[in-house]
C-alpha positions as CSV (number, residue, x, y, z in Angstrom):
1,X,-8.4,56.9,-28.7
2,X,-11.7,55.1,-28.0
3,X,-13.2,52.3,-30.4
4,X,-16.0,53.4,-32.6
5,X,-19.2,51.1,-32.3
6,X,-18.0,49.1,-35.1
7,X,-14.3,48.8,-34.2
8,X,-15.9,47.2,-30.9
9,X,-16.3,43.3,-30.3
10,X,-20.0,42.4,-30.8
11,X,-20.9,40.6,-27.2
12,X,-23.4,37.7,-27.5
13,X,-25.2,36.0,-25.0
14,X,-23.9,33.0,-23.8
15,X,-26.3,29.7,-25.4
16,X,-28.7,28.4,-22.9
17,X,-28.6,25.3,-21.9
18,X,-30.7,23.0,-22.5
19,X,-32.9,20.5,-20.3
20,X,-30.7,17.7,-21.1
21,X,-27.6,19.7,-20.4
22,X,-28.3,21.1,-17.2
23,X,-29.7,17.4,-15.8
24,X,-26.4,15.9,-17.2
25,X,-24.1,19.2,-15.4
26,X,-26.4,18.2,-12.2
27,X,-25.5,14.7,-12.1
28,X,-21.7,15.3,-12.9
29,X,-22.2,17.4,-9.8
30,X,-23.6,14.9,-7.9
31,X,-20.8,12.1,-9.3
32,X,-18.1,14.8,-7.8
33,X,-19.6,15.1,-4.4
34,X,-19.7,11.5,-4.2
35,X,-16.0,11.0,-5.2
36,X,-14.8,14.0,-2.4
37,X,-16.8,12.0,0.3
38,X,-14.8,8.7,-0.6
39,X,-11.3,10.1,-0.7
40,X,-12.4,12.4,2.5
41,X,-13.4,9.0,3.9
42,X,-10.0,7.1,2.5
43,X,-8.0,10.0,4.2
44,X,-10.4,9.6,7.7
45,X,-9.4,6.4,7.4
46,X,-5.7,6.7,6.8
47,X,-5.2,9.0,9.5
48,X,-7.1,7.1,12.0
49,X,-4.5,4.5,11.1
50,X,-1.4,6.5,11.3
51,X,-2.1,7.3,15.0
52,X,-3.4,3.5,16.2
53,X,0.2,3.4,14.4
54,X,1.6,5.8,16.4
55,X,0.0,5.1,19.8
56,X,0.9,1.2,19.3
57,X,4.4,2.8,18.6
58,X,4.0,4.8,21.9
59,X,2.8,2.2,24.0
60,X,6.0,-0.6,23.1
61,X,8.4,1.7,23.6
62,X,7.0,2.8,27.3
63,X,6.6,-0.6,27.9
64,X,9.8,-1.3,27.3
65,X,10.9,1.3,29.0
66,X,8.9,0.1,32.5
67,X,10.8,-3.3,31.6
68,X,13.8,-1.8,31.6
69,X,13.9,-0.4,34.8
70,X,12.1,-2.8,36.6
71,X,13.0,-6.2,35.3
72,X,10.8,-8.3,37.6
73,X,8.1,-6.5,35.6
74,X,8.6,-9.6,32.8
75,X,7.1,-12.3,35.2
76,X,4.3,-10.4,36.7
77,X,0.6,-10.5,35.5
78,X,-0.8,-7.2,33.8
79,X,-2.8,-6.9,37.2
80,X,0.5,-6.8,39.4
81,X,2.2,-4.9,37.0
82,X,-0.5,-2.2,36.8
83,X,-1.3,-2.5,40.9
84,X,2.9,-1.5,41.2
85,X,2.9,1.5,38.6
86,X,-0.1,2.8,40.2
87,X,1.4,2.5,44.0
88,X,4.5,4.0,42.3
89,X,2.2,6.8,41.1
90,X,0.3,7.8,43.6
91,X,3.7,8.5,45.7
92,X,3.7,12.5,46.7
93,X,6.7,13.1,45.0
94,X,5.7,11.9,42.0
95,X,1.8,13.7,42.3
96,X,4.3,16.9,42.9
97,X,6.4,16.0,39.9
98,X,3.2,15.5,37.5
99,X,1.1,18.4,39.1
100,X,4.2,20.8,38.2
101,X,4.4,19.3,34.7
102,X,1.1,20.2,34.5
103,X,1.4,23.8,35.5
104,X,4.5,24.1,33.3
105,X,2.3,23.2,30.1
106,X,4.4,20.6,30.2
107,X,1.7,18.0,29.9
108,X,-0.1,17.0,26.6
């Protein structure tokens, strides 16, 4: 059965705010954007470290790993170290070996 007029809630406008009011709602706006940009920056920032992290990570381990198989690797410089992986490289069965990795999807 449907309410008669006076059985039904009165609805009242909501109060107006006032000068004051809004200006202070505006700058509790403004305080609230600012806060977002500092934890979006403290998270930018986080996560920029996490993968230096990881790459550091990345690159011990693979150096390690050169060391590893060639042991001579300890007593050269970074320039005769680097002038051997890149002779090693540019061998054609390893441009074969990378150029199929890389139609496989393989590669990152």
């Amino acid at each position: 059965m449907p309410m008669s007029r006076k059985e039904r809630p009165t609805m009242t406008k909501p109060k107006e705010k006032t000068r004051e009011e809004l200006q202070a709602e505006i700058e509790d706006g403004k305080k609230k954007i600012r806060q977002f940009e500092n934890r979006e920056k403290m998270l930018r920032q986080k996560l920029s470290k996490e993968e230096r992290r990881t790459r550091s990570h990345r690159l011990i381990v693979r150096g390690a790993v050169f060391e590893s198989i060639v042991p001579e690797a300890k007593n050269m410089t970074d320039e005769e170290a680097a002038a051997l992986l890149r002779f090693a490289l540019t061998s054609e069965p390893v441009q074969e070996y990378l150029k199929k990795r890389a139609e496989n999807g393989d590669a990152e």
